[in-house]
C-alpha angles and dihedrals in degrees: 000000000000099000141023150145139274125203112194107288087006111142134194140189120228121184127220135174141217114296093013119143132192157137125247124198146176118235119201137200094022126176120181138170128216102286095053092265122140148062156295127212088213121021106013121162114207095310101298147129091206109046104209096201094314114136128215135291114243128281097053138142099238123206104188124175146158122217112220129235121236111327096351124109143263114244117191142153147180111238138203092171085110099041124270137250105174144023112260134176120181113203115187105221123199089028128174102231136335116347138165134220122221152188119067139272085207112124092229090178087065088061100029119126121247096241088061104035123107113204138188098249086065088052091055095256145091125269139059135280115339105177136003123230129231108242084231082067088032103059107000087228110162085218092055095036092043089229128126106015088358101052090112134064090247096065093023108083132161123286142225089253094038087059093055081060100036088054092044098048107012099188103046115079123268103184133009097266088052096111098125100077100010116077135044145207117213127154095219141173095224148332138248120210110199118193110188095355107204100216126018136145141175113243098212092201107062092017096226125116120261107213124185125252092236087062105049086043092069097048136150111228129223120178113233107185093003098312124083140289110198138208116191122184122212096182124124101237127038121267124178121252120220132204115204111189123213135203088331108084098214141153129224120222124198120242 
């Protein structure tokens, strides 16, 4: 299963293996006919319903993660290199040890220049900003996309755009070198994806989120291990979810 939707609350497993690695995203906006052919205002993924290995279309909210082997251990990230659409936090659950979660429950279209938002209008429809650009898609730049002369972490440095995503949500990535405070290792039990989450907050003392009851309750799973990774949506009207897989050729199967 590469692509489904998501009805507010509505929740999913999604299985993985060892090894496995992939990228999960939210698609707004969609319209599709019987036979899964269409298209998505934000995240769309060559016109279709089911993926098939297609990844998003910029601008998109990225969760990205590799599940460990034996005893190795998960990584996984939210990214905004690519732009963003929705607010998305990712929680291990079950973990071995200490573990964060990461990503961000800021609304980053509210704040996002004009020169990078993308809005309904331009989409032929009705409404604000539905999604905000990196300035890599937005002006092709090598300094912003961290390609030619840039293309290391030496000579790529934050911008002035990658900060407006770095201050709103300081554990997603903002750019491509932004490795340091952006990805994490966990050995978990399972993870929880969270689209839209209704109530987070980050708790400064221990540095880890706080997320309420009522939103890990209604959570997509997704088996890491052999277990479940979950994405929950909180949003008021339904979106479509996609699953990209890398390196690993898989299939998912629906519980």
């Amino acid at each position: 299963m590469t692509g489904f939707e998501l009805a507010p609350g509505e929740s999913i497993h999604v299985p993985s293996v060892p090894g496995w690695s992939g990228r999960i995203w939210a698609r707004t906006g969609c319209t599709f006919d019987a036979s899964g052919a269409g298209a998505c205002r934000t995240g769309d993924c060559g016109g279709r319903l089911e993926c098939g290995g297609i990844g998003a279309t910029p601008p998109a909210s990225l969760f990205e993660i590799t599940i460990g082997q034996g005893d190795e251990k998960d990584f996984y990230d939210v990214s905004f290199v690519d732009g963003y659409n929705l607010p998305l936090v990712a929680a291990p659950l079950g973990v071995h040890g200490s573990c964060n979660a990461t990503g961000c429950a800021s609304d980053i279209n509210i704040g996002c220049p004009k020169e990078l938002q993308v809005s309904g209008e331009e989409e032929g429809t009705a409404g604000g900003v539905v999604a905000c650009k990196s300035a890599c898609e937005a002006f092709g730049l090598d300094q912003y996309c961290c390609s030619g002369e840039f293309a290391n972490p030496t000579t790529c440095r934050p911008s002035f755009y990658s900060s407006i995503f770095k201050r709103a949500c300081p554990r997603a990535y903002s750019y491509a070198f932004d490795d340091g405070t952006s990805t994490f290792t966990c050995k978990a039990f399972e993870y929880s994806i969270i689209f839209c989450p209704n109530a987070s907050v980050m708790d400064q003392s221990n540095d880890t989120f706080i997320t309420s009851p009522s939103i890990l309750k209604s959570s997509k799973k997704i088996p890491s291990h052999g277990h479940s990774h979950s994405s929950s949506p909180n949003i008021q009207v339904p979106f479509y979810v996609a699953v990209m897989v890398l390196l690993l050729p898989f299939y998912f199967i629906k519980d």
